[in-house]
MIMAR-780691 format. One line per field, with one value per residue (C-alpha): residue number from 1; residue in three letters; x, y, z negated. Coordinates in Angstrom, 1 decimal. Each point is the difference from the previous one (the first is absolute). Example, Ala and Ser with C-alpha at 12.3 -4.5 7.8 and 13.67 -1.06 7.14 Angstrom:
<nodes>
k: c(1; 2);
r: c(ALA; SER);
xx: c(12.3; 1.4);
yy: c(-4.5; 3.4);
zz: c(-7.8; 0.7);
</nodes>
This chain:
<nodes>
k: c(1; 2; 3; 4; 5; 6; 7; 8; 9; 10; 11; 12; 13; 14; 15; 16; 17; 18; 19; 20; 21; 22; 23; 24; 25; 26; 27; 28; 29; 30; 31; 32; 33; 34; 35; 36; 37; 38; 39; 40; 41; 42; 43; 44; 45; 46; 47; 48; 49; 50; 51; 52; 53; 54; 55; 56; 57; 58; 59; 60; 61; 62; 63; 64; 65; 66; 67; 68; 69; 70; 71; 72; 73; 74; 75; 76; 77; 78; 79; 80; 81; 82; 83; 84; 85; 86; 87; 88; 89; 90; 91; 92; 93; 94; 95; 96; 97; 98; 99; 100; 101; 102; 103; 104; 105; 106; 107; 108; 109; 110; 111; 112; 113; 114; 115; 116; 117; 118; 119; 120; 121; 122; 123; 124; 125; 126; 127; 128; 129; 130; 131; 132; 133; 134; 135; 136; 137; 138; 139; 140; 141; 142; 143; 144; 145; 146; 147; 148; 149; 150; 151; 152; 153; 154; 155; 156; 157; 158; 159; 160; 161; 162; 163; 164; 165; 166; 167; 168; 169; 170; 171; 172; 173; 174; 175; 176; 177; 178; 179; 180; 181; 182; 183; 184; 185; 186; 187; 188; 189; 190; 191; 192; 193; 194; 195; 196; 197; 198; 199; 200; 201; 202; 203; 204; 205; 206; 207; 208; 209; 210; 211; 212; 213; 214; 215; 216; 217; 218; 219; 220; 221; 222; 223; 224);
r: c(UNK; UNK; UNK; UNK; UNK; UNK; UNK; UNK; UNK; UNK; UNK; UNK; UNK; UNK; UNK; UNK; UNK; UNK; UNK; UNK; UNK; UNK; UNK; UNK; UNK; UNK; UNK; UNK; UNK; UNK; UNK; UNK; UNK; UNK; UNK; UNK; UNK; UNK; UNK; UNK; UNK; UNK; UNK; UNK; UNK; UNK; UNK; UNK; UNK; UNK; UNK; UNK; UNK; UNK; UNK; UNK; UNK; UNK; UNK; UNK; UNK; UNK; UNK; UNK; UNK; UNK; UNK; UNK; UNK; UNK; UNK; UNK; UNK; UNK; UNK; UNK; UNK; UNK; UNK; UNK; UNK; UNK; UNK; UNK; UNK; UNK; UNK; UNK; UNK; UNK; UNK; UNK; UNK; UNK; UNK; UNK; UNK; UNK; UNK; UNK; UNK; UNK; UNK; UNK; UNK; UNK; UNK; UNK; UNK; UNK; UNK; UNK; UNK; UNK; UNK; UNK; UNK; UNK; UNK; UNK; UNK; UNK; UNK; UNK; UNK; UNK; UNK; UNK; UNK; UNK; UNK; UNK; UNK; UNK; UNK; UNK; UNK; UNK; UNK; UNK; UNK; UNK; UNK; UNK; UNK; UNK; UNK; UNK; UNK; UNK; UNK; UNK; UNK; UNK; UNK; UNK; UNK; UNK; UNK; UNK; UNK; UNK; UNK; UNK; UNK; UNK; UNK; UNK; UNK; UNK; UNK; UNK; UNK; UNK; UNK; UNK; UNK; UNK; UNK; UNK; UNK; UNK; UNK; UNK; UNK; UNK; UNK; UNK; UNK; UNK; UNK; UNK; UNK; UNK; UNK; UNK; UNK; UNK; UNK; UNK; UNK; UNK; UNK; UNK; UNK; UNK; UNK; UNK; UNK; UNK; UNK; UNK; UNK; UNK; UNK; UNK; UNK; UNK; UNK; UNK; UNK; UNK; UNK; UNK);
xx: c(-15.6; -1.9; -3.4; 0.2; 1.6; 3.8; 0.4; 3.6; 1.5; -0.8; -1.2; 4.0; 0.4; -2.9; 1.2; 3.3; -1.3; -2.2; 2.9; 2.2; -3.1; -0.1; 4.0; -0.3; -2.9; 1.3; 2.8; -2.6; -3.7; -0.7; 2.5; -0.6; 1.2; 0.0; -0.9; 0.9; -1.5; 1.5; -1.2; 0.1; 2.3; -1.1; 2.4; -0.6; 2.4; -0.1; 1.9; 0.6; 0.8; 2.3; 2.8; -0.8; 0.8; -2.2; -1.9; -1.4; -2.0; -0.9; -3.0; -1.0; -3.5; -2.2; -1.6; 1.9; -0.7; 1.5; -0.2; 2.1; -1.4; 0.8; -2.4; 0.0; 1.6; -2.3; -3.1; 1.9; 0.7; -3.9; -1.0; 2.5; -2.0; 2.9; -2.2; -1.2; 3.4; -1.7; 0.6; -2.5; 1.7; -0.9; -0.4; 3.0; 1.6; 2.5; 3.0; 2.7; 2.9; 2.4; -2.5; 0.8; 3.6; 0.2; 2.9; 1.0; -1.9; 3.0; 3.7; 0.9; 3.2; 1.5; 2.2; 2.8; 0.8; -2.9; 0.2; -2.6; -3.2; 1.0; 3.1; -2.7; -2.0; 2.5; 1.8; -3.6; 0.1; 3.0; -1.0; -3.2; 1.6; 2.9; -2.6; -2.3; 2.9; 1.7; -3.0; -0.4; 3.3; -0.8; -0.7; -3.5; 1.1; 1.6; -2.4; -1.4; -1.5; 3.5; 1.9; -2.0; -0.1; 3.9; 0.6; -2.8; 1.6; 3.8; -1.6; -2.5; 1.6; 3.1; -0.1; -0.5; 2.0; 2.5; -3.1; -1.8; -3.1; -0.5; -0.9; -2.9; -1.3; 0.7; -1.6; -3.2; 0.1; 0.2; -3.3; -2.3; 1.0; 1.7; 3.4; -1.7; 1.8; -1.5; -2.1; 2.8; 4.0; -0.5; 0.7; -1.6; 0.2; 2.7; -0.5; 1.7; 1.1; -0.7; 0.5; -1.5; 1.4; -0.6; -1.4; 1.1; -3.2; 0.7; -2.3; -1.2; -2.7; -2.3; 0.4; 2.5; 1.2; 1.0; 2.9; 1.5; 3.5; 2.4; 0.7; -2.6; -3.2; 0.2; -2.6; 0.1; 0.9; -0.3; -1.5; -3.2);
yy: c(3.3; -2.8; -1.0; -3.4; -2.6; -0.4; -3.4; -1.9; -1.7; -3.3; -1.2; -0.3; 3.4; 0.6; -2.4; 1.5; 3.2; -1.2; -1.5; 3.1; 2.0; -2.5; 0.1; 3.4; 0.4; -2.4; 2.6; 3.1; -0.8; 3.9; -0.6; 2.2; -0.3; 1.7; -1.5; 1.3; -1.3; -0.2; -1.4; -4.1; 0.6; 0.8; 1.1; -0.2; 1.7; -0.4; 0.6; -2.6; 2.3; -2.6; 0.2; 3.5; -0.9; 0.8; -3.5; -0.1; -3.1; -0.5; -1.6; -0.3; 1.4; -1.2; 2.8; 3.4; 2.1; 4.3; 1.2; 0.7; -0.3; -0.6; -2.5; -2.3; -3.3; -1.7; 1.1; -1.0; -3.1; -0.5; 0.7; -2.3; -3.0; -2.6; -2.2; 2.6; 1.3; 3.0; 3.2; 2.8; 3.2; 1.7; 3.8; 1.8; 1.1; 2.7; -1.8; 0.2; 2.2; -2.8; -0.4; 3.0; -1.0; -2.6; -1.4; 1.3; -1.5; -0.2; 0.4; -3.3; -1.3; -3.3; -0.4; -2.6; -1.9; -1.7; -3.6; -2.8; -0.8; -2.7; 2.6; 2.8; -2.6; -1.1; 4.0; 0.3; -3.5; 0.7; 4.0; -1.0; -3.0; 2.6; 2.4; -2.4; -1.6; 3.4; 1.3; -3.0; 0.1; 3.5; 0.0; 1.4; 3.0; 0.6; -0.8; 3.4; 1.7; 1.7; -3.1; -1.9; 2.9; 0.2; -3.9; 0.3; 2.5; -1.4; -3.2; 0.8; 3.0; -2.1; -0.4; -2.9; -1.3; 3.0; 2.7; 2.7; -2.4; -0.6; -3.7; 1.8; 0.8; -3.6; -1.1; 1.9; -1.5; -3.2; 0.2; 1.2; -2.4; 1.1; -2.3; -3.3; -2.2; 0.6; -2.8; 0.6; 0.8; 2.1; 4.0; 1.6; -2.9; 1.3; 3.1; 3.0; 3.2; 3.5; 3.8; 3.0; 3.3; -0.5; -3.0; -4.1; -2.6; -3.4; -1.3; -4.2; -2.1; 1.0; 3.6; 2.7; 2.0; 3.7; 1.8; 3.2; -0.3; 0.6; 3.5; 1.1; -0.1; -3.4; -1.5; -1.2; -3.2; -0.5; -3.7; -0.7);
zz: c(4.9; 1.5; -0.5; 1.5; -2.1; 1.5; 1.8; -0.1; 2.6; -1.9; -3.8; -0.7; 0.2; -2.3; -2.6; 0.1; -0.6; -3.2; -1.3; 0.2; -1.8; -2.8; -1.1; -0.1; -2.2; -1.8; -1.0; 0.3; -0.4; 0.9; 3.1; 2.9; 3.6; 3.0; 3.5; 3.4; 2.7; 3.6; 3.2; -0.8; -3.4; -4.0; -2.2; -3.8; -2.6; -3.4; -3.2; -2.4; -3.1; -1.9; 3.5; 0.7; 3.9; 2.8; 1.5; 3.9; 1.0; 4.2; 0.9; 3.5; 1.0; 2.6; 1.1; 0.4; -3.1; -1.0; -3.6; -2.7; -3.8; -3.3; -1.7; -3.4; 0.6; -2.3; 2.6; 2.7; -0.8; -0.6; 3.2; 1.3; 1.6; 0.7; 2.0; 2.0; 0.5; -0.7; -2.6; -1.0; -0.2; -3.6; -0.8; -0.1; -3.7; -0.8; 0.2; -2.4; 1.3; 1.8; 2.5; 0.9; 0.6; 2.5; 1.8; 3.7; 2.6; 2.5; 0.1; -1.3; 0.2; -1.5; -2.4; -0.9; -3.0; -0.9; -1.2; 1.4; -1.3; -2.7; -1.1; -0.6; -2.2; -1.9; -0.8; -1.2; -2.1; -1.7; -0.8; -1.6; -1.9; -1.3; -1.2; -2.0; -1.8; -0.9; -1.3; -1.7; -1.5; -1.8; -3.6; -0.7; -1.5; 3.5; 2.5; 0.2; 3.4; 0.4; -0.2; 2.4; 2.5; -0.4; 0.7; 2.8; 1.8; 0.3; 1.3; 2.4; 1.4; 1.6; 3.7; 1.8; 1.9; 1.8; 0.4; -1.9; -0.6; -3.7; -1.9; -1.4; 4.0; 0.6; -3.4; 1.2; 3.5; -1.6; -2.6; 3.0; 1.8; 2.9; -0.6; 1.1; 2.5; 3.8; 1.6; 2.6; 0.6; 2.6; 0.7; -3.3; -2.4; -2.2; -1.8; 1.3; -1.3; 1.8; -0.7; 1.1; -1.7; -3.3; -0.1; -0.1; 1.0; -0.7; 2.5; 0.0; 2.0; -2.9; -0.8; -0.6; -2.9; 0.3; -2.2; -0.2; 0.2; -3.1; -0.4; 2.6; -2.4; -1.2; -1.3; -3.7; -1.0; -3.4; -1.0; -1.0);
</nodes>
């Protein structure tokens, strides 16, 4: 832990940061997440308990900072002065048991098969259009938990694209935020898809999203 309040590279970085906090408190008002600190880097995890995927959002520090703590999101993001570009490190909490359960740090290796930007956006477009109007479509009687968990799972379990990574991951990179067009077109502007054992991270400009692959301790993804 750090007493000093961490400084970011610049008040982007601390905006970015806030913004992350907020989408996924909006999903979990109790939300934890866990922040490792690293020379000149931050890295935040979180949960969002309606995708049931793992989160990581980068911000670059200013000054060099080592610790590793689980705090509450919602007291994070108050101590986040934007203007500043500054962030007062709460009291750690007992985190939940994911945060136990983070991704690999290295052996990361790209994968194939992953459409563009725009061709991510739409797979998630036309998923979440198919599920509101089959749902929808059910008679009252019908429209029980089961039912919706049945219809949830055949659409957001397909792949997109040719790889392992589900809509739903792409549905959750895309309400926090992280499948925004890059202020550029250079190297990194396109998301990109990686594995490391069993793990797939669909990593953007913005943030990445962490999944166990299918058959190796997959992560749920029932619908909300």
């Amino acid at each position: 832990m750090t007493a000093s309040p961490l400084r970011f590279a610049d008040a982007g970085e601390a905006a970015d940061l806030a913004a992350f906090l907020a989408r996924l408190i909006h999903y979990d008002k109790a939300a934890a997440v866990r922040l490792q600190a690293g020379g000149g880097a931050l890295a935040v995890f979180g949960r969002p308990p309606s995708f049931e995927v793992l989160a990581i959002r980068a911000a670059r520090l200013a000054e060099p900072a080592e610790f590793d703590v689980t705090v509450s999101a919602g007291e994070l993001l108050e101590g986040i002065d934007e203007s500043a570009g500054t962030a007062a490190v709460p009291a750690a909490v007992t985190g939940p048991p994911w945060t136990g359960v983070l991704p690999p740090r290295g052996g990361w290796q790209q994968v194939p098969g992953l459409p563009g930007l725009e061709a991510v956006r739409r797979a998630v477009g036309v998923a979440v259009g198919e599920f509101r109007a089959r749902t929808e479509e059910l008679d009252p009687e019908k429209r029980t938990r089961a039912e919706l968990d049945r219809i949830g799972r055949e659409i957001w379990s397909r792949p997109v694209g040719d790889t392992e990574l589900t809509v739903r991951a792409a549905h959750a990179a895309q309400a926090l935020g992280f499948l925004r067009p890059a202020s550029g077109s250079g190297p990194g502007s396109e998301p990109a898809l990686f594995a490391s054992g069993a793990w797939l991270r669909l990593r953007t400009p913005y943030g990445s999203i962490a999944v166990r692959r299918a058959g190796l301790g997959a992560l749920s993804v029932s619908p909300v």
